[in-house]
PDB file of N, CA, C and O in Angstrom:
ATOM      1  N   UNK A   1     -22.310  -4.229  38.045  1.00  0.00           N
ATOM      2  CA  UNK A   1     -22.314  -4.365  36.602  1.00  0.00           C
ATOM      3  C   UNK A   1     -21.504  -3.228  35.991  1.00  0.00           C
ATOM      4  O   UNK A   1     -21.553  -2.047  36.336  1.00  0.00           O
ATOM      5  N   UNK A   2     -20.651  -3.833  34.904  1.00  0.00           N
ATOM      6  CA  UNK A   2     -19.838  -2.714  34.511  1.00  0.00           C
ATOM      7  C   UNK A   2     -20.617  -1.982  33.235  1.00  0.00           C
ATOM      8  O   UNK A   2     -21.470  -2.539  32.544  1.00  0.00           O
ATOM      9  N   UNK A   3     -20.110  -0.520  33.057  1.00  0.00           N
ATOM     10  CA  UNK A   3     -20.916   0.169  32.057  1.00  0.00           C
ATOM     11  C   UNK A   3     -20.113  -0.258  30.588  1.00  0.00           C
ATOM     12  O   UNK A   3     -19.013  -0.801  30.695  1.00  0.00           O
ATOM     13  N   UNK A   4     -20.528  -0.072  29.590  1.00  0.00           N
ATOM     14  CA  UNK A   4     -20.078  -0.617  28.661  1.00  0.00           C
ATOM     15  C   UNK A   4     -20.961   0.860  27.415  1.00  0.00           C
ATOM     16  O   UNK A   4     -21.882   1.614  27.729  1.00  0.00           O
ATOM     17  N   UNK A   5     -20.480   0.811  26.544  1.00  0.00           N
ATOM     18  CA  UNK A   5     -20.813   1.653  25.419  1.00  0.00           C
ATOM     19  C   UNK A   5     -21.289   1.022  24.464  1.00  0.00           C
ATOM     20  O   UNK A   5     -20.548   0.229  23.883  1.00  0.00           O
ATOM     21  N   UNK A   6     -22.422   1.160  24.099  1.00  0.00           N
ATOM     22  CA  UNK A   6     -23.216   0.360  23.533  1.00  0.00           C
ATOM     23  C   UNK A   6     -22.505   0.520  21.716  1.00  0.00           C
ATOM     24  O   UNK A   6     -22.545  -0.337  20.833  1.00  0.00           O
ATOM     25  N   UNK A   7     -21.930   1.864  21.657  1.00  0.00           N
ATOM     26  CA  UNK A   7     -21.546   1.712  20.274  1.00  0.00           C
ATOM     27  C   UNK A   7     -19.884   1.370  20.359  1.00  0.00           C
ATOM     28  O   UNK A   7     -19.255   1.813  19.399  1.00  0.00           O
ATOM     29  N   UNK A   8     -19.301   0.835  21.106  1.00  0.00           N
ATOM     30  CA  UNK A   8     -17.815   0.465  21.216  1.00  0.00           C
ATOM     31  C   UNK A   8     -17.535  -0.822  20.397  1.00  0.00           C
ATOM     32  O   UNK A   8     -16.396  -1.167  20.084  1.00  0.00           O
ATOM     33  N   UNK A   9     -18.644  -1.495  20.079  1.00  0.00           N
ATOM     34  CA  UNK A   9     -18.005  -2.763  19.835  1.00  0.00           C
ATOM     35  C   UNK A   9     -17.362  -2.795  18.205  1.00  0.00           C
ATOM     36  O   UNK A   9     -17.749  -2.019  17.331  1.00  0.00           O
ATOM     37  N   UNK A  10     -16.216  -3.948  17.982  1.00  0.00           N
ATOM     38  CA  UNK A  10     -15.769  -3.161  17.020  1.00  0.00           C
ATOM     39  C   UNK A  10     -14.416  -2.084  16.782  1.00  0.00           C
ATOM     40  O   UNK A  10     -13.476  -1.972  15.994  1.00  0.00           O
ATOM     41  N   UNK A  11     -15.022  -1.304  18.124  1.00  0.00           N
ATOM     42  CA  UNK A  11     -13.500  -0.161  17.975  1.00  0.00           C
ATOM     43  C   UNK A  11     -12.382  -1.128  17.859  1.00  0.00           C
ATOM     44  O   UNK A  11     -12.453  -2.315  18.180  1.00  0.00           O
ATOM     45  N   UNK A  12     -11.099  -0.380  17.259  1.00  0.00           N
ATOM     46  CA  UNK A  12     -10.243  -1.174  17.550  1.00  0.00           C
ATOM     47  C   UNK A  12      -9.219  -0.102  18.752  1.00  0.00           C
ATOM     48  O   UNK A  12      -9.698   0.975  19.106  1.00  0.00           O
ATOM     49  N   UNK A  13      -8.107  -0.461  19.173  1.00  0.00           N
ATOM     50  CA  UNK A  13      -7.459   0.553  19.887  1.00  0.00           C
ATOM     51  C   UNK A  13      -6.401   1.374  19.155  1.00  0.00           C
ATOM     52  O   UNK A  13      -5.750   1.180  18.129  1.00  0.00           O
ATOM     53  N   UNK A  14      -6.466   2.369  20.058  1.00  0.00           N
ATOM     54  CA  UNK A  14      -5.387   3.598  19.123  1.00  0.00           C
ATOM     55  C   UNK A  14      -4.198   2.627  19.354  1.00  0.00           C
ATOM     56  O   UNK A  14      -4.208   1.663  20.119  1.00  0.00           O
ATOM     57  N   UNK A  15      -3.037   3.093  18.465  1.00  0.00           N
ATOM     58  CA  UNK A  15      -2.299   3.179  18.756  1.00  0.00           C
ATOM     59  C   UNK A  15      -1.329   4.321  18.674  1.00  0.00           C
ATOM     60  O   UNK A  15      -1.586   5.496  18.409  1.00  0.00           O
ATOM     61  N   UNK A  16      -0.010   3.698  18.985  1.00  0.00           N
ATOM     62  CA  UNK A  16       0.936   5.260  19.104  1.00  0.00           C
ATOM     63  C   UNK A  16       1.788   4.877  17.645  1.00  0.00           C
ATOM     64  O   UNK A  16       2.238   3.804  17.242  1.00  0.00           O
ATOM     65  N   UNK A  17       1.795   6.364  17.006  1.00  0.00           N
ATOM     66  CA  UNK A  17       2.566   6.137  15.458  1.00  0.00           C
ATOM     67  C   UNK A  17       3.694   6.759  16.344  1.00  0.00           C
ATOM     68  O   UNK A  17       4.767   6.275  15.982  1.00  0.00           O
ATOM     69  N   UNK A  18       3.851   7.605  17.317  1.00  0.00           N
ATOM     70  CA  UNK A  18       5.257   8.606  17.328  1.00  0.00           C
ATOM     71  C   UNK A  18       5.184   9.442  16.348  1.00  0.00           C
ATOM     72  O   UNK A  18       6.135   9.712  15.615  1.00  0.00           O
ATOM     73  N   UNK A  19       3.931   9.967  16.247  1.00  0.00           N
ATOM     74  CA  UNK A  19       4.055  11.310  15.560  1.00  0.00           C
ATOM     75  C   UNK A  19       4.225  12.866  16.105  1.00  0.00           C
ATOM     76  O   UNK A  19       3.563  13.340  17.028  1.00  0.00           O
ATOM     77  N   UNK A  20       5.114  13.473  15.447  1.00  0.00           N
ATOM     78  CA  UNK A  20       5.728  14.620  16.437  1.00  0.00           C
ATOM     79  C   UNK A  20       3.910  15.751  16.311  1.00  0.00           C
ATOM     80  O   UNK A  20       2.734  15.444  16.114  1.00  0.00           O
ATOM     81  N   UNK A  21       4.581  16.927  16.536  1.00  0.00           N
ATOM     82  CA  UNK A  21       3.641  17.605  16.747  1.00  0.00           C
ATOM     83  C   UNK A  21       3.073  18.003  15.373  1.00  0.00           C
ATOM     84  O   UNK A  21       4.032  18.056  14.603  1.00  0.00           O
ATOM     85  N   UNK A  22       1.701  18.368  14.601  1.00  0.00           N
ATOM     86  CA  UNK A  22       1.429  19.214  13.459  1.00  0.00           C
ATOM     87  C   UNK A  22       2.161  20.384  12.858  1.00  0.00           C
ATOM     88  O   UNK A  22       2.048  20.841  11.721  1.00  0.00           O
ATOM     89  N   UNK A  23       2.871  20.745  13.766  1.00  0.00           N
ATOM     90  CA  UNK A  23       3.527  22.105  13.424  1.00  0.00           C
ATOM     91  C   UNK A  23       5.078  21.907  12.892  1.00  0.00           C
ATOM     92  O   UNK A  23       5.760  22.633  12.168  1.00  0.00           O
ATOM     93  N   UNK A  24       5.380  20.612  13.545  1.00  0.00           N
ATOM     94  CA  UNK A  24       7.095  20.033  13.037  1.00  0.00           C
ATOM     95  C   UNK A  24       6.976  19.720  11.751  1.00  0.00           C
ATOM     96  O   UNK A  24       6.457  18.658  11.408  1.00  0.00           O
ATOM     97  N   UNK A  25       7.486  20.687  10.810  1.00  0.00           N
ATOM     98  CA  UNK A  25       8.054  19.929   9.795  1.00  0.00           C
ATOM     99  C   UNK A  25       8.289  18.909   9.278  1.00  0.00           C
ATOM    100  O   UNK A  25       8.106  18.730   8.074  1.00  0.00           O
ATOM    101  N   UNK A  26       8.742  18.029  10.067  1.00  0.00           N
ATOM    102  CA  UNK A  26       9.244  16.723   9.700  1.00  0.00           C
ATOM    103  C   UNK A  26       7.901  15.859   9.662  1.00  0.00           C
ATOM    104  O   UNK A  26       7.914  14.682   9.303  1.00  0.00           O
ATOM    105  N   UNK A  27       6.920  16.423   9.997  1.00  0.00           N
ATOM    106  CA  UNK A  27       4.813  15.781  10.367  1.00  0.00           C
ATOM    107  C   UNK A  27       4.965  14.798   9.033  1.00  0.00           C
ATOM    108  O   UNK A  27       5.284  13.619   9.183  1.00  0.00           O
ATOM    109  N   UNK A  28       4.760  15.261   7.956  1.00  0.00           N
ATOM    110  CA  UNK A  28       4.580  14.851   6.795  1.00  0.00           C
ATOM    111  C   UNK A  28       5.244  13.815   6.398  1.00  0.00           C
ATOM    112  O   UNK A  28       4.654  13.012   5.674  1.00  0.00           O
ATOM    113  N   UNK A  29       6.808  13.541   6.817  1.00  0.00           N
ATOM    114  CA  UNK A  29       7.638  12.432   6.466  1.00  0.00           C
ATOM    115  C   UNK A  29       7.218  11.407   7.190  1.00  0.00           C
ATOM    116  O   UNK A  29       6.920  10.339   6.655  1.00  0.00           O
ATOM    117  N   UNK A  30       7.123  11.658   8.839  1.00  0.00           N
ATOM    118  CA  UNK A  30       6.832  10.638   9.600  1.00  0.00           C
ATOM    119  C   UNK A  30       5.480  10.039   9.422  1.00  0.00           C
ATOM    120  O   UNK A  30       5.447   8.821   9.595  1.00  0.00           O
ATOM    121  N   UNK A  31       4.150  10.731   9.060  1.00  0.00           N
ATOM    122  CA  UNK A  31       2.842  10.579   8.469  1.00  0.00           C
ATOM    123  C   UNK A  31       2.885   9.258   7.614  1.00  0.00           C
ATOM    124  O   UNK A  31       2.217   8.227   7.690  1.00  0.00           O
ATOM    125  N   UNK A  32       4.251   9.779   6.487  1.00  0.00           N
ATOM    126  CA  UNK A  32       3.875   8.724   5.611  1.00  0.00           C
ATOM    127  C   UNK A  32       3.880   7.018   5.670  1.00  0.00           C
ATOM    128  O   UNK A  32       3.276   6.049   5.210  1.00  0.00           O
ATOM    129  N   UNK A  33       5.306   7.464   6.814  1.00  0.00           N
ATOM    130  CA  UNK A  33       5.894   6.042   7.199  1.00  0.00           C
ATOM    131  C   UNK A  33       4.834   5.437   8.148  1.00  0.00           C
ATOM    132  O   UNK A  33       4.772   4.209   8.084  1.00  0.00           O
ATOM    133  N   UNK A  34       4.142   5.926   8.856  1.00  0.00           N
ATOM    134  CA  UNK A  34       3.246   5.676   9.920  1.00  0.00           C
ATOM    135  C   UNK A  34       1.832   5.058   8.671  1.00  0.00           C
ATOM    136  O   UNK A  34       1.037   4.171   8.981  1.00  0.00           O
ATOM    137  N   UNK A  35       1.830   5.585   7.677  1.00  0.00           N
ATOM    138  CA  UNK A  35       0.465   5.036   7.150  1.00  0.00           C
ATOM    139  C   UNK A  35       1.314   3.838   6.259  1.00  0.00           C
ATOM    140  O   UNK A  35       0.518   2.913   6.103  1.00  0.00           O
ATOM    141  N   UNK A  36       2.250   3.601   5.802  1.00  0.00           N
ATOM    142  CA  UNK A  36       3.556   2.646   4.849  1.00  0.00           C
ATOM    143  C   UNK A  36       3.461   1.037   6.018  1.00  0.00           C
ATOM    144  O   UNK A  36       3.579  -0.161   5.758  1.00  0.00           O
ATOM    145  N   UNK A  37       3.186   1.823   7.372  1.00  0.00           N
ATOM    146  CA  UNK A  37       3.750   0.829   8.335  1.00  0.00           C
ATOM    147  C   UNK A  37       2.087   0.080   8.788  1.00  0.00           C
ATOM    148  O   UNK A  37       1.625  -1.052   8.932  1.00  0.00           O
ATOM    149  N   UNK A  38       1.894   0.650   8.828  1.00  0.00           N
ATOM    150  CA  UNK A  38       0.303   0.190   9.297  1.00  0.00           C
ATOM    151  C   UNK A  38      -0.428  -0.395   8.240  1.00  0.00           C
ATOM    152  O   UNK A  38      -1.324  -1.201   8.490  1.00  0.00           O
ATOM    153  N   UNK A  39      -0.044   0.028   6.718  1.00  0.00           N
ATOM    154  CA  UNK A  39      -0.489  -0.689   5.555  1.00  0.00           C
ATOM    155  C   UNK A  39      -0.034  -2.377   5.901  1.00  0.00           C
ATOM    156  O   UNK A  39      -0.740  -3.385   5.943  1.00  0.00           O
ATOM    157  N   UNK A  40       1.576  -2.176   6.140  1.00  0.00           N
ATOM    158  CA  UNK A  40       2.236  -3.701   6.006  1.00  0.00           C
ATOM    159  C   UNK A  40       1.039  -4.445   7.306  1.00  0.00           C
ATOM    160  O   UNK A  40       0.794  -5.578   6.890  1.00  0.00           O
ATOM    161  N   UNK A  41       0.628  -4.318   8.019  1.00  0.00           N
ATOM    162  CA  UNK A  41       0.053  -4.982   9.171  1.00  0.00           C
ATOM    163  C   UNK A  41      -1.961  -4.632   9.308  1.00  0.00           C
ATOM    164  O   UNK A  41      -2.656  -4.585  10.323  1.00  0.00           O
ATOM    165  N   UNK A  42      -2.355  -4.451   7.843  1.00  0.00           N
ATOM    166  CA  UNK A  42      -3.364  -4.256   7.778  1.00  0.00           C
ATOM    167  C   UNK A  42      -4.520  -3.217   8.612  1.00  0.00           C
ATOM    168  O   UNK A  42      -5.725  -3.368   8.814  1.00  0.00           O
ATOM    169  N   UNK A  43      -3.546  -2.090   8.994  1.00  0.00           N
ATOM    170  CA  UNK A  43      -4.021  -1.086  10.023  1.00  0.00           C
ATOM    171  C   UNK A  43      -4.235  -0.067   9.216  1.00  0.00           C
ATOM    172  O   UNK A  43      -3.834   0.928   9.820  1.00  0.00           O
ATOM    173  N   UNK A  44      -4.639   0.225   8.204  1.00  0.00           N
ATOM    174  CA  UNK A  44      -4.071   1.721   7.937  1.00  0.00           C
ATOM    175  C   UNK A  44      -4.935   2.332   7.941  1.00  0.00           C
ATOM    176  O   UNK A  44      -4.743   3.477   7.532  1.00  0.00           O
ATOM    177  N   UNK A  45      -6.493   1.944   8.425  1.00  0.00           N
ATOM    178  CA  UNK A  45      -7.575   2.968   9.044  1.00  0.00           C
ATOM    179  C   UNK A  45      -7.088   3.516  10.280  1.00  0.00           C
ATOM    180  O   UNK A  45      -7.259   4.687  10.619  1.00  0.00           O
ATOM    181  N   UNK A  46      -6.557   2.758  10.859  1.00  0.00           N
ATOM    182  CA  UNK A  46      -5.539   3.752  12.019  1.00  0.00           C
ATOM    183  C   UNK A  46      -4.935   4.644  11.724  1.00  0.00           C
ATOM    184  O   UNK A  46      -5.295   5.795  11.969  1.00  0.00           O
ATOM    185  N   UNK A  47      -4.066   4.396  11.237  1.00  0.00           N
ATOM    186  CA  UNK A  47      -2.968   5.264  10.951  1.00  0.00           C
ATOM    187  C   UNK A  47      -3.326   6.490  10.042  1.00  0.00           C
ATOM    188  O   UNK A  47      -2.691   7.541   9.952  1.00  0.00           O
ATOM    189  N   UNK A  48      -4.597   6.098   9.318  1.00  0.00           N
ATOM    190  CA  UNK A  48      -5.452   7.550   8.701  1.00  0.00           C
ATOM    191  C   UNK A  48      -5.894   8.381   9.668  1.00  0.00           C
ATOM    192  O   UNK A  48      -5.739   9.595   9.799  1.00  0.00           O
ATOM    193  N   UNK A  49      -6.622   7.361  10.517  1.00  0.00           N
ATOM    194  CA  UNK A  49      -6.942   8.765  12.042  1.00  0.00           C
ATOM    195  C   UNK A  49      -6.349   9.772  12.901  1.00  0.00           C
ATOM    196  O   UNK A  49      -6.680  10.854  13.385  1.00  0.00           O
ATOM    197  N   UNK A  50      -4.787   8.573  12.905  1.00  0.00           N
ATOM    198  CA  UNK A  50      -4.010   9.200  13.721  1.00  0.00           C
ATOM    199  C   UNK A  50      -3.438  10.494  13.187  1.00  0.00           C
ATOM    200  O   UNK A  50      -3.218  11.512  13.843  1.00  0.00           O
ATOM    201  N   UNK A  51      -3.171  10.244  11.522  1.00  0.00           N
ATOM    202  CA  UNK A  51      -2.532  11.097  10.758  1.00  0.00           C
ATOM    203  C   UNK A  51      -3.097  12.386  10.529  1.00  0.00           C
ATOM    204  O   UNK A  51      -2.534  13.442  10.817  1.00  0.00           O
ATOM    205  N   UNK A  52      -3.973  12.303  10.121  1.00  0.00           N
ATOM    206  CA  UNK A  52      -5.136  12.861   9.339  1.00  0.00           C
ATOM    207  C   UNK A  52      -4.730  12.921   8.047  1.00  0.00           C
ATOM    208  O   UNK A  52      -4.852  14.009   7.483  1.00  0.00           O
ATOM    209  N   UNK A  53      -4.296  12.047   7.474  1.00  0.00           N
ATOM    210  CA  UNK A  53      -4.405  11.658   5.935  1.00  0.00           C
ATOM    211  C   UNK A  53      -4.812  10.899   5.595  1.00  0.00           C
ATOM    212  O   UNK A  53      -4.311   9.915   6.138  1.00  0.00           O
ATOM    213  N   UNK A  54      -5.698  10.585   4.769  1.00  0.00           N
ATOM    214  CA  UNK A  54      -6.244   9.405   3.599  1.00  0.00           C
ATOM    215  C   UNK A  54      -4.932   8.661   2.590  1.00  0.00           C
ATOM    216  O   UNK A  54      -4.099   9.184   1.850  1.00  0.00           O
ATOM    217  N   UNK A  55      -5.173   7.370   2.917  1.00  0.00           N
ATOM    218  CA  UNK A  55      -4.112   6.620   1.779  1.00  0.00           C
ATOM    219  C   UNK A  55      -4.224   7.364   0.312  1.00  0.00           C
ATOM    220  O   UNK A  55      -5.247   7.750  -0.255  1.00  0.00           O
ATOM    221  N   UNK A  56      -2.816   7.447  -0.137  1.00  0.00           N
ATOM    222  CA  UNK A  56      -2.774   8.033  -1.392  1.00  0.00           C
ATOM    223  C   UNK A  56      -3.064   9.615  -1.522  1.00  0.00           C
ATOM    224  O   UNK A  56      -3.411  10.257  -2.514  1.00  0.00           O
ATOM    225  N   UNK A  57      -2.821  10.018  -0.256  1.00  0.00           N
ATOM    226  CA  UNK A  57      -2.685  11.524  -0.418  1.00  0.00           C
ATOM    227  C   UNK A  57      -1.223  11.983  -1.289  1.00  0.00           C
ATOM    228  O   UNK A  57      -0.047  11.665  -1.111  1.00  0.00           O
ATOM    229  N   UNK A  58      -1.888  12.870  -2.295  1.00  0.00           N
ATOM    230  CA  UNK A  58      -1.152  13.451  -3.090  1.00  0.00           C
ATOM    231  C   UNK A  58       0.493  14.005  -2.136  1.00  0.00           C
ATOM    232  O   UNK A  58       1.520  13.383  -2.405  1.00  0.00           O
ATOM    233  N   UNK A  59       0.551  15.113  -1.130  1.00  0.00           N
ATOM    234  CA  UNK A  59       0.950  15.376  -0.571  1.00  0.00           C
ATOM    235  C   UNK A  59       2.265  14.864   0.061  1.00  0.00           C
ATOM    236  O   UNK A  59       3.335  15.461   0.182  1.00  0.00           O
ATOM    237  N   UNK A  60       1.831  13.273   0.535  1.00  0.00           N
ATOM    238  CA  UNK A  60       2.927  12.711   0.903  1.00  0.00           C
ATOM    239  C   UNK A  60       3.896  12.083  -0.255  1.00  0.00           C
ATOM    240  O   UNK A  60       5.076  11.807  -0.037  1.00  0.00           O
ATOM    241  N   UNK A  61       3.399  11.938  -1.220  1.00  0.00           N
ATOM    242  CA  UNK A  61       4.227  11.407  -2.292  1.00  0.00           C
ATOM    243  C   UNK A  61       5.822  11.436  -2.379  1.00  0.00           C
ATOM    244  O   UNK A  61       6.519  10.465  -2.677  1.00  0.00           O
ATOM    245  N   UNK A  62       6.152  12.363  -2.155  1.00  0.00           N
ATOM    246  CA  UNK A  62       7.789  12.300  -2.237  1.00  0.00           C
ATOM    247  C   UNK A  62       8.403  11.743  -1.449  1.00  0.00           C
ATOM    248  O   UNK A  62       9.504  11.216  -1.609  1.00  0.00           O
ATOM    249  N   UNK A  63       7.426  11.819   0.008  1.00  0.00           N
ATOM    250  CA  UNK A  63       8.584  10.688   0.691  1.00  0.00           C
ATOM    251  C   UNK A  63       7.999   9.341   0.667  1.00  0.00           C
ATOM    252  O   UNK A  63       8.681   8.520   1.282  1.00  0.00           O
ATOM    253  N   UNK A  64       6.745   8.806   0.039  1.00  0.00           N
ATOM    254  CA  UNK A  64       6.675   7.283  -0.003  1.00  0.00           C
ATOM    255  C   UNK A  64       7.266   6.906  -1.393  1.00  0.00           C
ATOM    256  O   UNK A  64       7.019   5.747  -1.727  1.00  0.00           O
ATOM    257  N   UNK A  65       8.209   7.861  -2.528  1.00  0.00           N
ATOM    258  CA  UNK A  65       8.711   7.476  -3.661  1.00  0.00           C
ATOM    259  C   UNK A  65      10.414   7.308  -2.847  1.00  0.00           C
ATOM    260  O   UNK A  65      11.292   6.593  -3.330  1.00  0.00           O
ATOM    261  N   UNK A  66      10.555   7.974  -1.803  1.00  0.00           N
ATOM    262  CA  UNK A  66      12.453   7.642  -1.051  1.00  0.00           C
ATOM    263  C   UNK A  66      11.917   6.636  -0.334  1.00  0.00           C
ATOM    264  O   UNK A  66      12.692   5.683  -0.250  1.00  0.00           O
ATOM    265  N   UNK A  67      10.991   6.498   0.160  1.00  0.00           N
ATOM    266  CA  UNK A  67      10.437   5.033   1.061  1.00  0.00           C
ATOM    267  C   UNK A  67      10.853   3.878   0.140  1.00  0.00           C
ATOM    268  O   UNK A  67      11.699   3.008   0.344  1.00  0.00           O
ATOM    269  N   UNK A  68       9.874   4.119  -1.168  1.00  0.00           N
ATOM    270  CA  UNK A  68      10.312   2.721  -1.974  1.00  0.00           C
ATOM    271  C   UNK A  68      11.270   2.693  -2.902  1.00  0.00           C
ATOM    272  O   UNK A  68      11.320   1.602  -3.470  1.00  0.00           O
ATOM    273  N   UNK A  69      12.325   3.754  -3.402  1.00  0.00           N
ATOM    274  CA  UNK A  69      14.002   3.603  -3.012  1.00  0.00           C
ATOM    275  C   UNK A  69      14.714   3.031  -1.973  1.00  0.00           C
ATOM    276  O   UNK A  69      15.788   2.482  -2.220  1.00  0.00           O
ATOM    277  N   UNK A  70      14.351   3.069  -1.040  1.00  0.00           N
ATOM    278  CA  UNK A  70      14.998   2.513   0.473  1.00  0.00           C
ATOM    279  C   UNK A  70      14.522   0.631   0.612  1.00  0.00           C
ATOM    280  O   UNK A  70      14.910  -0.465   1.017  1.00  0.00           O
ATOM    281  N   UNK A  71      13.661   1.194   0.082  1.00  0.00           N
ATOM    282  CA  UNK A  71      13.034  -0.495   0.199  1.00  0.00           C
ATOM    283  C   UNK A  71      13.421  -1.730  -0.655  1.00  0.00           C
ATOM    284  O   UNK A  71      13.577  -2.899  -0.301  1.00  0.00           O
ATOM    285  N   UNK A  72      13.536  -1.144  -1.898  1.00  0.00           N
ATOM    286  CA  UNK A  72      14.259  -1.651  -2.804  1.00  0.00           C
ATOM    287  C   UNK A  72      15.486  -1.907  -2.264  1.00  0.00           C
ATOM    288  O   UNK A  72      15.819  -3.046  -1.939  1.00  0.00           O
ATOM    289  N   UNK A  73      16.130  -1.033  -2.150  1.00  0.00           N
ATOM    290  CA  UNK A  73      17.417  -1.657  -2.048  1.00  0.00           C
ATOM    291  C   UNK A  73      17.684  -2.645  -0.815  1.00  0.00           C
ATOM    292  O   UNK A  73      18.350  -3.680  -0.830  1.00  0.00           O
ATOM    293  N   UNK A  74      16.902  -1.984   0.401  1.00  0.00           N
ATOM    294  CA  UNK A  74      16.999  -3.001   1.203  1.00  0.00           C
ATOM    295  C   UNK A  74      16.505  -4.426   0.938  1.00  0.00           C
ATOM    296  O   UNK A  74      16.748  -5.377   1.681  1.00  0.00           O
ATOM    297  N   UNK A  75      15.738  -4.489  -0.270  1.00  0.00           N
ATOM    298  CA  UNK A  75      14.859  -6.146  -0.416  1.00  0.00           C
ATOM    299  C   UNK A  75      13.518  -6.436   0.856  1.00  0.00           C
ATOM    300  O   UNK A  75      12.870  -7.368   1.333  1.00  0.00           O
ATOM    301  N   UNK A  76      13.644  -5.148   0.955  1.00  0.00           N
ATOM    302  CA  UNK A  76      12.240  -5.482   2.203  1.00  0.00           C
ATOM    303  C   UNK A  76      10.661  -5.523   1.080  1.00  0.00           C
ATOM    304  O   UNK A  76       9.781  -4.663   1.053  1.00  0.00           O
ATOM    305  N   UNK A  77      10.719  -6.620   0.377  1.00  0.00           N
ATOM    306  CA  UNK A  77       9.415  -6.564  -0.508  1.00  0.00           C
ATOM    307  C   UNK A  77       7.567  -5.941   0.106  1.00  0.00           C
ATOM    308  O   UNK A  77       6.625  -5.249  -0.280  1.00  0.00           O
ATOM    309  N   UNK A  78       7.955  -6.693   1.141  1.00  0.00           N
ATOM    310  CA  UNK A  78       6.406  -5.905   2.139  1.00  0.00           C
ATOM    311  C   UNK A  78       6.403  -4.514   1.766  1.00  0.00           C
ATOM    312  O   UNK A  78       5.339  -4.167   1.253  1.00  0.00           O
ATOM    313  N   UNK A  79       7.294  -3.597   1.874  1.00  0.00           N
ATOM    314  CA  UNK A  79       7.184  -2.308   1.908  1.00  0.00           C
ATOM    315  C   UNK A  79       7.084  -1.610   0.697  1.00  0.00           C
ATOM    316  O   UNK A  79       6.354  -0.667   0.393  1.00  0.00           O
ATOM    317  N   UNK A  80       7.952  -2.234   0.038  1.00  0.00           N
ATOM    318  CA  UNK A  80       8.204  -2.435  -1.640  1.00  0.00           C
ATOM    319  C   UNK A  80       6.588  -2.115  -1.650  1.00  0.00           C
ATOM    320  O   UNK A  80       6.132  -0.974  -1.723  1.00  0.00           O
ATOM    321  N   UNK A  81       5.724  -3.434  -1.556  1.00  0.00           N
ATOM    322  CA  UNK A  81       4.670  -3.678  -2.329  1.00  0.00           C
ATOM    323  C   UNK A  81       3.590  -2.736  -1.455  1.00  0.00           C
ATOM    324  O   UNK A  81       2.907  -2.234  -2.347  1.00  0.00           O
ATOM    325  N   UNK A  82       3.267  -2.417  -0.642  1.00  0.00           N
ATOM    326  CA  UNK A  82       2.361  -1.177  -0.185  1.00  0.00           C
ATOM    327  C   UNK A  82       2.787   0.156  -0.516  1.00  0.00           C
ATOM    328  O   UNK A  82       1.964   1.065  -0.627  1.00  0.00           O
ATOM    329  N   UNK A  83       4.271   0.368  -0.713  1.00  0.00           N
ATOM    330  CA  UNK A  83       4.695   1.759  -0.870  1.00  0.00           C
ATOM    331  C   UNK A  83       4.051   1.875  -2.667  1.00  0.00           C
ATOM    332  O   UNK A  83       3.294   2.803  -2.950  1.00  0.00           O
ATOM    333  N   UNK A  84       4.372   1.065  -3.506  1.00  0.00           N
ATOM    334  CA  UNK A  84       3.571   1.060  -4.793  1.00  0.00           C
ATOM    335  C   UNK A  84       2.221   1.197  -4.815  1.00  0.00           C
ATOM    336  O   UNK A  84       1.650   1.975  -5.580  1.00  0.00           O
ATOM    337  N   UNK A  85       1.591   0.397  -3.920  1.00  0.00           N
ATOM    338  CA  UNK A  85      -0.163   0.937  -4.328  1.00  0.00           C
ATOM    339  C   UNK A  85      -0.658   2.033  -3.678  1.00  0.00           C
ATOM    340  O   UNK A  85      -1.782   2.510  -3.829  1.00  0.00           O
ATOM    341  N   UNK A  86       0.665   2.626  -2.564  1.00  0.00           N
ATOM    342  CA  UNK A  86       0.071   3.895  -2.102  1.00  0.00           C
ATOM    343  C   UNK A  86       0.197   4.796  -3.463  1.00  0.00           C
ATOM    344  O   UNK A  86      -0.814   5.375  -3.862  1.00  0.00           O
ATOM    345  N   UNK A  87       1.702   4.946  -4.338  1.00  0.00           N
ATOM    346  CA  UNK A  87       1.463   5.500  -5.450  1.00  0.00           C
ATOM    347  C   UNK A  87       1.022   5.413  -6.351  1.00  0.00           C
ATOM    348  O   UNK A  87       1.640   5.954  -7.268  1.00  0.00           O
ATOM    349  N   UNK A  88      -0.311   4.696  -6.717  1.00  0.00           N
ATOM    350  CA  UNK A  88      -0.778   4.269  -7.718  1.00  0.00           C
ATOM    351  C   UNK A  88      -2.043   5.291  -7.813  1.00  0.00           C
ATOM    352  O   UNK A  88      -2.838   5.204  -8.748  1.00  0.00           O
TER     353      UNK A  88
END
């Protein structure tokens, strides 16, 4: 009989954002896109764990306002429309 964890059920699995290390600089840009991306695919309790940011952290703001510049122009509306209610 296999062992099983009685409080597992439910979990979902990690996944990998490709987030560099806490100490890289660049943490914060890639953070945002990683919680932008996981919004579009209904994950973004993941991507809060992985991050350690909460949607709508003040913090990331500047790069989910060049996110939805980029998006715009590209016409990618999905991104468009989560990158807005992250700034709301």
């Amino acid at each position: 009989m296999a062992f099983l964890r009685d409080d597992a059920e439910g979990e979902k699995p990690r996944r990998d954002y490709g987030l560099p290390d806490k100490s890289d600089p660049d943490f914060d840009r890639v953070a945002a896109q990683a919680l932008l991306e996981a919004a579009r695919v209904g994950e973004t309790e993941l991507a809060e764990r992985a991050t350690g940011y909460y949607w709508g952290e003040a913090s990331l703001r500047p790069y989910v306002e060049v996110m939805l510049q980029a998006a715009e122009k590209a016409g990618d509306d999905r991104l468009e429309q989560v990158a807005r209610r992250f700034l709301r």
